[in-house]
Predicted model as a PDB file, atoms N, CA, C, CB and O in Angstrom, pLDDT in the B-factor column:
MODEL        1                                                                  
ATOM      1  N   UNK A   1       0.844  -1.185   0.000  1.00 81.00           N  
ATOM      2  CA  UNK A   1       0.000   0.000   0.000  1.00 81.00           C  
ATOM      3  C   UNK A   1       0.885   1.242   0.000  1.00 81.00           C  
ATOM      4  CB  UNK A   1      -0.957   0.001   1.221  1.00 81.00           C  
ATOM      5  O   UNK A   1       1.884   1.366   0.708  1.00 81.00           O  
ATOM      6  N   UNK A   2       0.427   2.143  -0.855  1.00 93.00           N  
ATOM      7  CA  UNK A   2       1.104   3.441  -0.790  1.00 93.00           C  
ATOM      8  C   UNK A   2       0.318   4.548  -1.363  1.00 93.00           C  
ATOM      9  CB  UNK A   2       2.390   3.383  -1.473  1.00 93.00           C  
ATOM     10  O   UNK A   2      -0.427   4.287  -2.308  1.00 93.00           O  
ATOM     11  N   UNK A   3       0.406   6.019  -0.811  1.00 94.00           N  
ATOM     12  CA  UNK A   3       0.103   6.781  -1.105  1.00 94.00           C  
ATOM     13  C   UNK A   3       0.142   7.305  -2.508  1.00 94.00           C  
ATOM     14  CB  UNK A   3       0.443   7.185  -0.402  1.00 94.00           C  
ATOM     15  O   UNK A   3       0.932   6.881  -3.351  1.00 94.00           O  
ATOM     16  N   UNK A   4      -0.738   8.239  -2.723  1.00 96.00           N  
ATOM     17  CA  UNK A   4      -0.304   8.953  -4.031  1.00 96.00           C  
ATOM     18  C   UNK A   4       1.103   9.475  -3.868  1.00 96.00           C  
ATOM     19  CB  UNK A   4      -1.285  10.189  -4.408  1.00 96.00           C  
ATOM     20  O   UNK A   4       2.013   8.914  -4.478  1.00 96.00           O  
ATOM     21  N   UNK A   5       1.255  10.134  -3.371  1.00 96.00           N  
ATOM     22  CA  UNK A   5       2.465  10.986  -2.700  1.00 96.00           C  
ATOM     23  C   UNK A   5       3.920  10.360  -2.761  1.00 96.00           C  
ATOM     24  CB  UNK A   5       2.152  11.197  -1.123  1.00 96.00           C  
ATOM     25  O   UNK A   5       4.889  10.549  -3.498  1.00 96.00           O  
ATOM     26  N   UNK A   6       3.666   9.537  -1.679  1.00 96.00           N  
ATOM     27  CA  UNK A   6       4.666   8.426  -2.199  1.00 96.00           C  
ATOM     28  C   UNK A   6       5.137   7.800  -3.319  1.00 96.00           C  
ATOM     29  CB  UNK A   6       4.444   7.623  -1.830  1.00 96.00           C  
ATOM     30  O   UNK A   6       6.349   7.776  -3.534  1.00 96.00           O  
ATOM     31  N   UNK A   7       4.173   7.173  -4.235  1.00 97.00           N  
ATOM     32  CA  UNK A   7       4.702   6.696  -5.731  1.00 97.00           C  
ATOM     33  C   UNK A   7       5.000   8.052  -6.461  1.00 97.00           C  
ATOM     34  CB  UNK A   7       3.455   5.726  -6.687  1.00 97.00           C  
ATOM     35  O   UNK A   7       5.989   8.016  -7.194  1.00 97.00           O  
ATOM     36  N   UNK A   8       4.407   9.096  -6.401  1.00 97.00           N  
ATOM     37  CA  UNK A   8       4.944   9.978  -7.137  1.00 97.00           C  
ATOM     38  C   UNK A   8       6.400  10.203  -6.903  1.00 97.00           C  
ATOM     39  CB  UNK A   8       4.246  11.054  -7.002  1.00 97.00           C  
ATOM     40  O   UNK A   8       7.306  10.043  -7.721  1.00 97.00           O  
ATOM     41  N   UNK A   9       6.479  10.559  -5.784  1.00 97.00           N  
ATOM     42  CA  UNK A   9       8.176  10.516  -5.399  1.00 97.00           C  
ATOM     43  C   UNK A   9       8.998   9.542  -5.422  1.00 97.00           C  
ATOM     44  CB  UNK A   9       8.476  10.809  -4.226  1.00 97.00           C  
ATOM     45  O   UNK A   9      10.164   9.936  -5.402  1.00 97.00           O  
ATOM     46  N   UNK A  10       8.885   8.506  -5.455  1.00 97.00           N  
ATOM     47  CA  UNK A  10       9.476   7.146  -5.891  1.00 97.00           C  
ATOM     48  C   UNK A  10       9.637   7.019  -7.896  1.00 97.00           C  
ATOM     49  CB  UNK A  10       8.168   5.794  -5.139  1.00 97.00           C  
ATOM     50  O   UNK A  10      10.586   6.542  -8.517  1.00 97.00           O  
ATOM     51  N   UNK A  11       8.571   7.525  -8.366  1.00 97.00           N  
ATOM     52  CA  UNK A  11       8.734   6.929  -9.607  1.00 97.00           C  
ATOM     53  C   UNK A  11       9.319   8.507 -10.352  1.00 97.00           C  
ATOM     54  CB  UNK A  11       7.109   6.089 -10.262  1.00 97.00           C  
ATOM     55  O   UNK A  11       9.739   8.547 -11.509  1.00 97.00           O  
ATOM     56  N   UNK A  12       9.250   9.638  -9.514  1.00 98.00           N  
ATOM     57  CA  UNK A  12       9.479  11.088 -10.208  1.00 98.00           C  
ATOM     58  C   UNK A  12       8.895  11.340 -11.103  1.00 98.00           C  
ATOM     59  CB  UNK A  12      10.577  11.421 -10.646  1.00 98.00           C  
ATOM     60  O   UNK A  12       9.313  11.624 -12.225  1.00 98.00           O  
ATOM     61  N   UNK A  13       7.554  11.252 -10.622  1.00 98.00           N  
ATOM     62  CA  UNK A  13       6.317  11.923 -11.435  1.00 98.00           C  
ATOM     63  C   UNK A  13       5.661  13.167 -10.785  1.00 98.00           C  
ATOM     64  CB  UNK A  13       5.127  10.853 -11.610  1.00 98.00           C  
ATOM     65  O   UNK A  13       5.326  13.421  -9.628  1.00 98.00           O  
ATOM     66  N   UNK A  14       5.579  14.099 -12.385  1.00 98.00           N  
ATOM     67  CA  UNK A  14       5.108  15.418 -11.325  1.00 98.00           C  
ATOM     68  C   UNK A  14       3.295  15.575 -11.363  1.00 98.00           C  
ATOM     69  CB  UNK A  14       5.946  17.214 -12.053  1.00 98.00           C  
ATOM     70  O   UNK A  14       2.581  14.642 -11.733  1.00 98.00           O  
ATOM     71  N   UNK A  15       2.890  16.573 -11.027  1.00 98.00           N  
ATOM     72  CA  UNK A  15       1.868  16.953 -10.801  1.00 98.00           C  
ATOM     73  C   UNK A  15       1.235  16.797 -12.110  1.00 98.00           C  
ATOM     74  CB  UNK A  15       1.899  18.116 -10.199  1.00 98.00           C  
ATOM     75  O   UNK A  15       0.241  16.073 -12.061  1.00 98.00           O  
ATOM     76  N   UNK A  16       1.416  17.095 -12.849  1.00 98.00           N  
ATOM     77  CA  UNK A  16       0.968  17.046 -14.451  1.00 98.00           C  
ATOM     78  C   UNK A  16       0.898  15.774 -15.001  1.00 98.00           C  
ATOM     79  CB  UNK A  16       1.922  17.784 -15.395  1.00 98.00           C  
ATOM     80  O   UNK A  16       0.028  15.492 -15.824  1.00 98.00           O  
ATOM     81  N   UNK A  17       1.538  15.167 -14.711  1.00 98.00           N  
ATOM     82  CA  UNK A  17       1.999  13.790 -15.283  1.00 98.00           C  
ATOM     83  C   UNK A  17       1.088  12.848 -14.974  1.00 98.00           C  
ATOM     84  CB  UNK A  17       3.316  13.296 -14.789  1.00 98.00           C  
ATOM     85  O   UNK A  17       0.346  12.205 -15.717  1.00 98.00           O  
ATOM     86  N   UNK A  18       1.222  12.831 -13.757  1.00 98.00           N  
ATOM     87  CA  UNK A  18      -0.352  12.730 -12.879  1.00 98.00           C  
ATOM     88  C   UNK A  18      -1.315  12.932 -13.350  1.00 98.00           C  
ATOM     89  CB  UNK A  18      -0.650  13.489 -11.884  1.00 98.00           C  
ATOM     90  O   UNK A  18      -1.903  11.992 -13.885  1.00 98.00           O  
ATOM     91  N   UNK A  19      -1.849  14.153 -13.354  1.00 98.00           N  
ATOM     92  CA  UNK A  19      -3.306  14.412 -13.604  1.00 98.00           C  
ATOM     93  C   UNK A  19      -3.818  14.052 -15.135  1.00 98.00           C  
ATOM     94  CB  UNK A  19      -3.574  15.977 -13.300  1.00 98.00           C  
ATOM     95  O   UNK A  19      -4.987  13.832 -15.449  1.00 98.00           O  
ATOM     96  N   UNK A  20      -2.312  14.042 -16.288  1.00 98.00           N  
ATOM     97  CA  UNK A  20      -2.899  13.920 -17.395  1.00 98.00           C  
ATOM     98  C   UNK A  20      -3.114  12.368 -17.655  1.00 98.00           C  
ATOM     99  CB  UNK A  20      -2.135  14.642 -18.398  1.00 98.00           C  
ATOM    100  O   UNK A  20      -3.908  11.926 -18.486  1.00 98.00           O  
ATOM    101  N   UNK A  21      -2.187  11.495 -16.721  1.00 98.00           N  
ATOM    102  CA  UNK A  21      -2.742   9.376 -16.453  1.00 98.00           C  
ATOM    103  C   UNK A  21      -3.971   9.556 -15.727  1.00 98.00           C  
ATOM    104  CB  UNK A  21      -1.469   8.031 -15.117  1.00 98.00           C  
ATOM    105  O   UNK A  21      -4.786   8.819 -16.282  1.00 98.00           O  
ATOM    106  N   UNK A  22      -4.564  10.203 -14.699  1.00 98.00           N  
ATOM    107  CA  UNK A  22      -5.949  10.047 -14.097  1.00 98.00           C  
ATOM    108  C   UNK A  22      -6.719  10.931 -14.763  1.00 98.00           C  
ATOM    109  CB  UNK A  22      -6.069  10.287 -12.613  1.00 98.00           C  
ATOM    110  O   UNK A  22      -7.670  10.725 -14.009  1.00 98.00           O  
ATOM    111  N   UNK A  23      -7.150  11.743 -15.520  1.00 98.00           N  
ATOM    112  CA  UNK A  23      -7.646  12.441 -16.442  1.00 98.00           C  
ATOM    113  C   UNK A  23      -8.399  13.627 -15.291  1.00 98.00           C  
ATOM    114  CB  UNK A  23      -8.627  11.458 -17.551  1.00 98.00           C  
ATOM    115  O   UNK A  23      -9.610  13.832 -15.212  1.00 98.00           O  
ATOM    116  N   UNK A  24      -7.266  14.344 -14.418  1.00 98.00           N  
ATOM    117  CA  UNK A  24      -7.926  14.906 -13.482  1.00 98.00           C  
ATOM    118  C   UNK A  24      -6.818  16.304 -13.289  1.00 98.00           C  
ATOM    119  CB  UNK A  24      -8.200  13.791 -12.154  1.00 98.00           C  
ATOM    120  O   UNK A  24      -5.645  16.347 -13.660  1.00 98.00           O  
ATOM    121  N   UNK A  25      -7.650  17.450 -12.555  1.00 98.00           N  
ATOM    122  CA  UNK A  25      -6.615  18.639 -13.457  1.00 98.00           C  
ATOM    123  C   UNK A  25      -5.426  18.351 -11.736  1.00 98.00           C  
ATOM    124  CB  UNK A  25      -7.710  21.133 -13.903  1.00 98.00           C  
ATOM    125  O   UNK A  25      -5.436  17.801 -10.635  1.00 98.00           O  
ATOM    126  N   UNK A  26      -4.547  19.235 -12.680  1.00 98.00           N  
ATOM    127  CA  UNK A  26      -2.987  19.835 -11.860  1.00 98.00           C  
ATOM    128  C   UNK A  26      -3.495  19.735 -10.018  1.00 98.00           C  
ATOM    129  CB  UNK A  26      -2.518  22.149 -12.477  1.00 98.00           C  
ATOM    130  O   UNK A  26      -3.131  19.047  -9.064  1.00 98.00           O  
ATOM    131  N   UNK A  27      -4.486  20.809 -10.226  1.00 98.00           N  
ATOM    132  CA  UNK A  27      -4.696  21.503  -8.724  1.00 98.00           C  
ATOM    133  C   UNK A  27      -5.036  20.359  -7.967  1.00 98.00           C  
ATOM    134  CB  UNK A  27      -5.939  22.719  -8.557  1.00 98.00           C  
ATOM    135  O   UNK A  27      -4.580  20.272  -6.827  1.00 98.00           O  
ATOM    136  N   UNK A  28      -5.941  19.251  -8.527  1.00 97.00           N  
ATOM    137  CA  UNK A  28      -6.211  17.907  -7.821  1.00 97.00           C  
ATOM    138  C   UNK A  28      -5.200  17.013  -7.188  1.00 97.00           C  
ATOM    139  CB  UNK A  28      -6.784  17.111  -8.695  1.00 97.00           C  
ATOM    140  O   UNK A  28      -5.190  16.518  -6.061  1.00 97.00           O  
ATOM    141  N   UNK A  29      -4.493  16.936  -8.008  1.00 98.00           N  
ATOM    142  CA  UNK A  29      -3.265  15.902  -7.711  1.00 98.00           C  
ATOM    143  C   UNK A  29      -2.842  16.699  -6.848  1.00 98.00           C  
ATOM    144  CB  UNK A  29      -2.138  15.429  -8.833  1.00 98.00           C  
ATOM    145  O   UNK A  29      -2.782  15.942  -5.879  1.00 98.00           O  
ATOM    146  N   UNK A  30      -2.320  18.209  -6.293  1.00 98.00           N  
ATOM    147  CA  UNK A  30      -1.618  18.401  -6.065  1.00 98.00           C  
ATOM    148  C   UNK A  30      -2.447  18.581  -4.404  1.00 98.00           C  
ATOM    149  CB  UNK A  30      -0.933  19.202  -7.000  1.00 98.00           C  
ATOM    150  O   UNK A  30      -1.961  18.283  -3.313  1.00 98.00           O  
ATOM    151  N   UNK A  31      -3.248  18.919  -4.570  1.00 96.00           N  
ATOM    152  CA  UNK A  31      -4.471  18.615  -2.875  1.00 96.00           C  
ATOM    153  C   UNK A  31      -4.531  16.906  -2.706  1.00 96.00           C  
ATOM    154  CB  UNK A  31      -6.791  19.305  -3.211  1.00 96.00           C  
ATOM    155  O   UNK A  31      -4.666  16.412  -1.586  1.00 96.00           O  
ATOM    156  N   UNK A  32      -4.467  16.432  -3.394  1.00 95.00           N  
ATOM    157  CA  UNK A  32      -4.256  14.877  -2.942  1.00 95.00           C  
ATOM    158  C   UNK A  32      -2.454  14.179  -2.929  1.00 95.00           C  
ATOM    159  CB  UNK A  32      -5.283  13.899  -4.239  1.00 95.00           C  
ATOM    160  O   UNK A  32      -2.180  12.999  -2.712  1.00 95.00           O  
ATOM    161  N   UNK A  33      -1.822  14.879  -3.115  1.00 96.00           N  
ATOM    162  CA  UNK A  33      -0.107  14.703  -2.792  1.00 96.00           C  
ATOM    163  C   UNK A  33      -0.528  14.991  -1.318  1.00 96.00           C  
ATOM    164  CB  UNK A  33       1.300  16.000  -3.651  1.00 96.00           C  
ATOM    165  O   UNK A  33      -0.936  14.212  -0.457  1.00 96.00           O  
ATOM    166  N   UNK A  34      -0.341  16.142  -1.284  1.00 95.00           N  
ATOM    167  CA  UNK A  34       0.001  16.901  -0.163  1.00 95.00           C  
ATOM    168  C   UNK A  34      -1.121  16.247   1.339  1.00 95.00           C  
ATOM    169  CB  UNK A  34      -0.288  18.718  -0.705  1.00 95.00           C  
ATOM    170  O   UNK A  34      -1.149  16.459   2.551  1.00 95.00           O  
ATOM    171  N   UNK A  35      -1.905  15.400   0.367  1.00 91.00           N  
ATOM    172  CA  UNK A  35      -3.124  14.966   1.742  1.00 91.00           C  
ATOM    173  C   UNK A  35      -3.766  16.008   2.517  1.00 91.00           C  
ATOM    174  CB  UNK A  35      -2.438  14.121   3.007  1.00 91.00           C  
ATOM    175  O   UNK A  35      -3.716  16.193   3.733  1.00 91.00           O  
ATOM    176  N   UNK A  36      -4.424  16.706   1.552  1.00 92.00           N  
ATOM    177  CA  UNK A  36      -5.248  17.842   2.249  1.00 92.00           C  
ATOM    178  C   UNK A  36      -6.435  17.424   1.610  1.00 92.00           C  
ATOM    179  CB  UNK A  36      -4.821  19.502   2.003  1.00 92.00           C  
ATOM    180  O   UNK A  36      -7.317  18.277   1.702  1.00 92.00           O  
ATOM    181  N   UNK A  37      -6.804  16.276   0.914  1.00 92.00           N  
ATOM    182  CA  UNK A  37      -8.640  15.905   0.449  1.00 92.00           C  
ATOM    183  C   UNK A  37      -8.038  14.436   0.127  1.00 92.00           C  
ATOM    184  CB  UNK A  37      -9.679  16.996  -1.341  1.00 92.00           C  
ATOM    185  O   UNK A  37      -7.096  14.041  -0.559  1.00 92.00           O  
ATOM    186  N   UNK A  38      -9.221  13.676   1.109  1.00 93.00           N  
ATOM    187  CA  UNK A  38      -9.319  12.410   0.195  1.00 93.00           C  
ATOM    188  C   UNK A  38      -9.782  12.345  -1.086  1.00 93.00           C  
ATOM    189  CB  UNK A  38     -10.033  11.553   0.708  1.00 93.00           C  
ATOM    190  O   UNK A  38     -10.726  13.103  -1.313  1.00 93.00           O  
ATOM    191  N   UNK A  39      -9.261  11.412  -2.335  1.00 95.00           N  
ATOM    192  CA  UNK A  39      -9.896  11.641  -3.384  1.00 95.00           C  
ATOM    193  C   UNK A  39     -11.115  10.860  -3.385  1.00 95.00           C  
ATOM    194  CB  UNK A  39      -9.119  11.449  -4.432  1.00 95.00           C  
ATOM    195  O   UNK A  39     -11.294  10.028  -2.495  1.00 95.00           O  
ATOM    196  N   UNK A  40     -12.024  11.060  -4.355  1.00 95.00           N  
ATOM    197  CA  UNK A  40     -13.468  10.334  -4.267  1.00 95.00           C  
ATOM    198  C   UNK A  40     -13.264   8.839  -4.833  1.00 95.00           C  
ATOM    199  CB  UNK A  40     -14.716  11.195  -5.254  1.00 95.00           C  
ATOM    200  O   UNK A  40     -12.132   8.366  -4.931  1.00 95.00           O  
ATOM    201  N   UNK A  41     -14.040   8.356  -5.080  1.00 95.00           N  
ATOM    202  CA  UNK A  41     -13.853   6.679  -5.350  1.00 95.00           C  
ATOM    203  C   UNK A  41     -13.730   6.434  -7.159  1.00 95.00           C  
ATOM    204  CB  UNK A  41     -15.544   5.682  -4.620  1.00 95.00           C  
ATOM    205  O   UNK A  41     -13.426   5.353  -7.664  1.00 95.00           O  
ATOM    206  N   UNK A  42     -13.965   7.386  -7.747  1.00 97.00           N  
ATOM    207  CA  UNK A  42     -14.120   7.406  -9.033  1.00 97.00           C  
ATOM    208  C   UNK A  42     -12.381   7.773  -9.555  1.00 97.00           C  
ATOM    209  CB  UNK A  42     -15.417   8.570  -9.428  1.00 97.00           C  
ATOM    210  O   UNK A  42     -11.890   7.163 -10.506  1.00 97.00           O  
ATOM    211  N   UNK A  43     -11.626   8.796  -8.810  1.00 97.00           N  
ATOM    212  CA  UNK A  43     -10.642   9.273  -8.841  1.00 97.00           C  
ATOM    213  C   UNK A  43      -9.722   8.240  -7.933  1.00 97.00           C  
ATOM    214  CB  UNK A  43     -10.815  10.640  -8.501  1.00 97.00           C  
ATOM    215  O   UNK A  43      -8.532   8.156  -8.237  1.00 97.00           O  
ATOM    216  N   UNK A  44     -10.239   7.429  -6.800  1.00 96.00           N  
ATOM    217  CA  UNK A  44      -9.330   6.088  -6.444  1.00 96.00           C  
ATOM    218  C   UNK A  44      -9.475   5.230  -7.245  1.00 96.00           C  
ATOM    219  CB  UNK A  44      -9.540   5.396  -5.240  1.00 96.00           C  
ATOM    220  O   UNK A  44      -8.522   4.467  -7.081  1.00 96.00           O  
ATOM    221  N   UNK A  45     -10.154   4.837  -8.107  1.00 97.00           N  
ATOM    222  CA  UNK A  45     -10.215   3.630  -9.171  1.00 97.00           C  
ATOM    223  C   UNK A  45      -9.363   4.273 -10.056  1.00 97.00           C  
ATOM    224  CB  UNK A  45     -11.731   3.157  -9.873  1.00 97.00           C  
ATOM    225  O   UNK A  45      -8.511   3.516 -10.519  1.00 97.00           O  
ATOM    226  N   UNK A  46      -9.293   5.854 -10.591  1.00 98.00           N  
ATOM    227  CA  UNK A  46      -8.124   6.112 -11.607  1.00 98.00           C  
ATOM    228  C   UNK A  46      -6.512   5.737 -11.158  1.00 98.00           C  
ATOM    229  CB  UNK A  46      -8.177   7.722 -11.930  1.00 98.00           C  
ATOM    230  O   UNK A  46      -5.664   5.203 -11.873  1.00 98.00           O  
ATOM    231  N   UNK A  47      -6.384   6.140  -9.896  1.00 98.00           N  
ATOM    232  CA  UNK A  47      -5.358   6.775  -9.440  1.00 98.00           C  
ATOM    233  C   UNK A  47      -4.509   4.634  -8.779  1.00 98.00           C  
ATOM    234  CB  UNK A  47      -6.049   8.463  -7.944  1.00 98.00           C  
ATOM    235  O   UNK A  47      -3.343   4.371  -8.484  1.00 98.00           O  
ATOM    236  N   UNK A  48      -5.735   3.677  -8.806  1.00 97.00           N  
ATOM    237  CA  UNK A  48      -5.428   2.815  -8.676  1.00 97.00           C  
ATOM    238  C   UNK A  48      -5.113   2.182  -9.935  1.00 97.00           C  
ATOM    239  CB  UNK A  48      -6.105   2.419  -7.967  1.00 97.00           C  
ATOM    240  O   UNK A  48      -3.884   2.184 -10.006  1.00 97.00           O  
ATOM    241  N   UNK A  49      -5.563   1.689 -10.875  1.00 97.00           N  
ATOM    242  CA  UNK A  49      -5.565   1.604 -12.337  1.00 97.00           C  
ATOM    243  C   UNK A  49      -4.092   2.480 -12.905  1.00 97.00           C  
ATOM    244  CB  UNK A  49      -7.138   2.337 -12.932  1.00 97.00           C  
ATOM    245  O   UNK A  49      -3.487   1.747 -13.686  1.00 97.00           O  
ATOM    246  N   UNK A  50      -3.528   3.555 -12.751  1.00 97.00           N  
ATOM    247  CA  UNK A  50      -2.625   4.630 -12.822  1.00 97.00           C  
ATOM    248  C   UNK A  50      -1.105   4.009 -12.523  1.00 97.00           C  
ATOM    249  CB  UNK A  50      -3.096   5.796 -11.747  1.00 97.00           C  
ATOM    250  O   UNK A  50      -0.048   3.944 -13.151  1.00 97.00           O  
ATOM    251  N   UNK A  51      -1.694   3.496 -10.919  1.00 97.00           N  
ATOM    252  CA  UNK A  51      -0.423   3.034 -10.171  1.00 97.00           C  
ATOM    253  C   UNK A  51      -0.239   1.575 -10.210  1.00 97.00           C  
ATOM    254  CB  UNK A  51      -0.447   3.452  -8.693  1.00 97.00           C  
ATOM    255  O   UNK A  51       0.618   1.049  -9.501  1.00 97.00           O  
ATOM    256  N   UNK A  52      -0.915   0.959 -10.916  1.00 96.00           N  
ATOM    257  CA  UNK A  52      -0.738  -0.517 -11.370  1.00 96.00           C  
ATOM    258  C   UNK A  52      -1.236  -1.322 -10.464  1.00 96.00           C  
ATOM    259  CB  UNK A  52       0.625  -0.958 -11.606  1.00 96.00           C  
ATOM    260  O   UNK A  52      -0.720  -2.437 -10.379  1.00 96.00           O  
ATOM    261  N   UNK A  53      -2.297  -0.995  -9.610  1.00 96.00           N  
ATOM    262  CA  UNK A  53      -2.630  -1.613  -7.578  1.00 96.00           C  
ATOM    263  C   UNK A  53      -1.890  -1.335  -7.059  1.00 96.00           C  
ATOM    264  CB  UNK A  53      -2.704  -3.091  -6.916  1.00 96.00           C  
ATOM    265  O   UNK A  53      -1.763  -2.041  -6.058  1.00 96.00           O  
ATOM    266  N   UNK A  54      -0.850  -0.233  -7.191  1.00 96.00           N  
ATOM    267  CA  UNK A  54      -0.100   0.070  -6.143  1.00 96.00           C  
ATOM    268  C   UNK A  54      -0.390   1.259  -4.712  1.00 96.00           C  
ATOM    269  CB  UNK A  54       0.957   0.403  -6.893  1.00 96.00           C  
ATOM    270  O   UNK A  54       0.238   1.559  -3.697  1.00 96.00           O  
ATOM    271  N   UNK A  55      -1.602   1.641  -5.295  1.00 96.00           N  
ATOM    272  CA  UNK A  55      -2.339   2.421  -4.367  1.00 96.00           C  
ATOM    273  C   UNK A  55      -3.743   2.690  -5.006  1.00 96.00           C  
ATOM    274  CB  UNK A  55      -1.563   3.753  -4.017  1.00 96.00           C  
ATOM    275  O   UNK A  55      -4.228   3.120  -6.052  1.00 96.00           O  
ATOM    276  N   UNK A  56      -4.262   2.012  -3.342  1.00 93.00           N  
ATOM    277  CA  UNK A  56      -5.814   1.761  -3.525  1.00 93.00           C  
ATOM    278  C   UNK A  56      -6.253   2.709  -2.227  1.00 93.00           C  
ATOM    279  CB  UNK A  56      -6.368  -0.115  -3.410  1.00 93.00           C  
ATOM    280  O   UNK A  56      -5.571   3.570  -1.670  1.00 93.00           O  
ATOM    281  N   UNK A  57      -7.449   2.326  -1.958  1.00 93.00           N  
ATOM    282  CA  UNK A  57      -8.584   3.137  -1.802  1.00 93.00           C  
ATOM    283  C   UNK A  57      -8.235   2.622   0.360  1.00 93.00           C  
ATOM    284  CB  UNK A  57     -10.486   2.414  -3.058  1.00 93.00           C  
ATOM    285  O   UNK A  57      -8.791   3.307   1.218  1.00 93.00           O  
ATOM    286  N   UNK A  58      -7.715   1.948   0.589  1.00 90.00           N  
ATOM    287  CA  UNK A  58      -6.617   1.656   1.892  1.00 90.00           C  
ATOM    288  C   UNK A  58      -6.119   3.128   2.073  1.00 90.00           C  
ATOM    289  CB  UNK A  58      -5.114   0.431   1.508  1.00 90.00           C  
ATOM    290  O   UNK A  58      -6.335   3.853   3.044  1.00 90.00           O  
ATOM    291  N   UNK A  59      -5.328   3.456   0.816  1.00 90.00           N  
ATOM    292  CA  UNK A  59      -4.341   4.285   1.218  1.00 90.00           C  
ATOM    293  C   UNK A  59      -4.679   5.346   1.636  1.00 90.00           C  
ATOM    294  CB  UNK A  59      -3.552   4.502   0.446  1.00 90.00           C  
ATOM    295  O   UNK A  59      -3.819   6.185   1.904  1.00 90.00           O  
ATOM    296  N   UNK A  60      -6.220   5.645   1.836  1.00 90.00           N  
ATOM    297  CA  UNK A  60      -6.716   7.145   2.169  1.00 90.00           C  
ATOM    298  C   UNK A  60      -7.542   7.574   3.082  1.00 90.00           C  
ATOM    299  CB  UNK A  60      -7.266   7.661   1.267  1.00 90.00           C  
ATOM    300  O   UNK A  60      -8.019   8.699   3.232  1.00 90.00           O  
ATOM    301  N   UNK A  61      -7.737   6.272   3.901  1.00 84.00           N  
ATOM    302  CA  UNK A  61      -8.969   6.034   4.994  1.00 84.00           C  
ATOM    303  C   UNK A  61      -8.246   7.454   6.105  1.00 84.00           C  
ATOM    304  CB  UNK A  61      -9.000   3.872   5.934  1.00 84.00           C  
ATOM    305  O   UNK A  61      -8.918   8.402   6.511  1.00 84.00           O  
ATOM    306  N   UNK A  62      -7.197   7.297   6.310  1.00 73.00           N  
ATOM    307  CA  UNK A  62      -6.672   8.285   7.515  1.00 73.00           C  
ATOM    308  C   UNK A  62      -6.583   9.952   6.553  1.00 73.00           C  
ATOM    309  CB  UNK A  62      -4.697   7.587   8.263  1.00 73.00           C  
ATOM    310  O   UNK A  62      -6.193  10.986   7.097  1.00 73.00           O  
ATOM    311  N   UNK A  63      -6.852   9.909   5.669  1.00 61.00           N  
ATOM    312  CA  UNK A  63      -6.818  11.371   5.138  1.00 61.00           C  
ATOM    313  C   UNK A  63      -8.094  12.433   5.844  1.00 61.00           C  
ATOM    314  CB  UNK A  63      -7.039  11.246   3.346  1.00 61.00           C  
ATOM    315  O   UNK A  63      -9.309  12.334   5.675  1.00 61.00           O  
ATOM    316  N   UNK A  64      -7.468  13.270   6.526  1.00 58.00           N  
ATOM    317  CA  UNK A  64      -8.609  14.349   6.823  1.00 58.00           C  
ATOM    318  C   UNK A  64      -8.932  15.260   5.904  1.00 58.00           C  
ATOM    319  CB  UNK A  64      -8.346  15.136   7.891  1.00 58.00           C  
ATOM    320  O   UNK A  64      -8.095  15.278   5.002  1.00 58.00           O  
ATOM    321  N   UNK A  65      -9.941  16.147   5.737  1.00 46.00           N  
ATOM    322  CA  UNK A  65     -10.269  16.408   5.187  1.00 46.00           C  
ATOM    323  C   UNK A  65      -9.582  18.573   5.359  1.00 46.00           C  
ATOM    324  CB  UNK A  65     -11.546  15.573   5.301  1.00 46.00           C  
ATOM    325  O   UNK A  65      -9.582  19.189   6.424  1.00 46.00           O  
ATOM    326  N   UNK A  66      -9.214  19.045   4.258  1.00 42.00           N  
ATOM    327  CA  UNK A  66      -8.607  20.672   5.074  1.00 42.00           C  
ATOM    328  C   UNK A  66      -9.640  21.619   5.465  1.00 42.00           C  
ATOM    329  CB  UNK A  66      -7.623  21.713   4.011  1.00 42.00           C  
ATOM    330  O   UNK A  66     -10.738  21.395   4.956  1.00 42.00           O  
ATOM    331  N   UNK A  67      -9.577  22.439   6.101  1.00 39.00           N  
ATOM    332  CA  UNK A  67     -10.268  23.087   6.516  1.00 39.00           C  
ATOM    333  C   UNK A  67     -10.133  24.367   6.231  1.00 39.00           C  
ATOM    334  CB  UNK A  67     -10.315  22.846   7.473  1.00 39.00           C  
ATOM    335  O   UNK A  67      -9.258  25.140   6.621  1.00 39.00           O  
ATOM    336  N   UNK A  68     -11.063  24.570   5.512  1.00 41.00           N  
ATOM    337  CA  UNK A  68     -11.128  26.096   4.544  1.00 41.00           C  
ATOM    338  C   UNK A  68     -11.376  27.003   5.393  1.00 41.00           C  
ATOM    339  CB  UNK A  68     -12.298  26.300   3.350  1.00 41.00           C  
ATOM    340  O   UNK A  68     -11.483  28.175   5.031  1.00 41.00           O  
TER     341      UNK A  68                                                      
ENDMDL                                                                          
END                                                                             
């Protein structure tokens, strides 16, 4: 199990790179790196599918949510 966050920094993928494999914009990836929003389940099936099962829908149960 691993974070978004994590494989990004492991495989040196940026924010863009990202969002253009999950078909989801810049600003997203970059609130779900940083773990300031869990992503929704539609965007964990991308982001799982993305990372080959290397991060699933586990990886986000402890994510709080930020507070605007």
């Amino acid at each position: 199990m691993v974070h978004l966050a994590d494989y990004m920094a492991d495989k040196g993928l940026s924010d863009e790179e990202v969002a253009t494999g999950i078909n989801r914009s810049r600003p997203t990836v970059s609130r779900i790196r940083r773990r300031l929003v869990r992503p929704d389940w539609e965007t964990i099936e991308k982001i799982k599918e993305f990372t080959g099962g290397a991060s699933t829908a586990d990886d986000y149960q402890d994510i709080r949510e930020a507070v605007q």
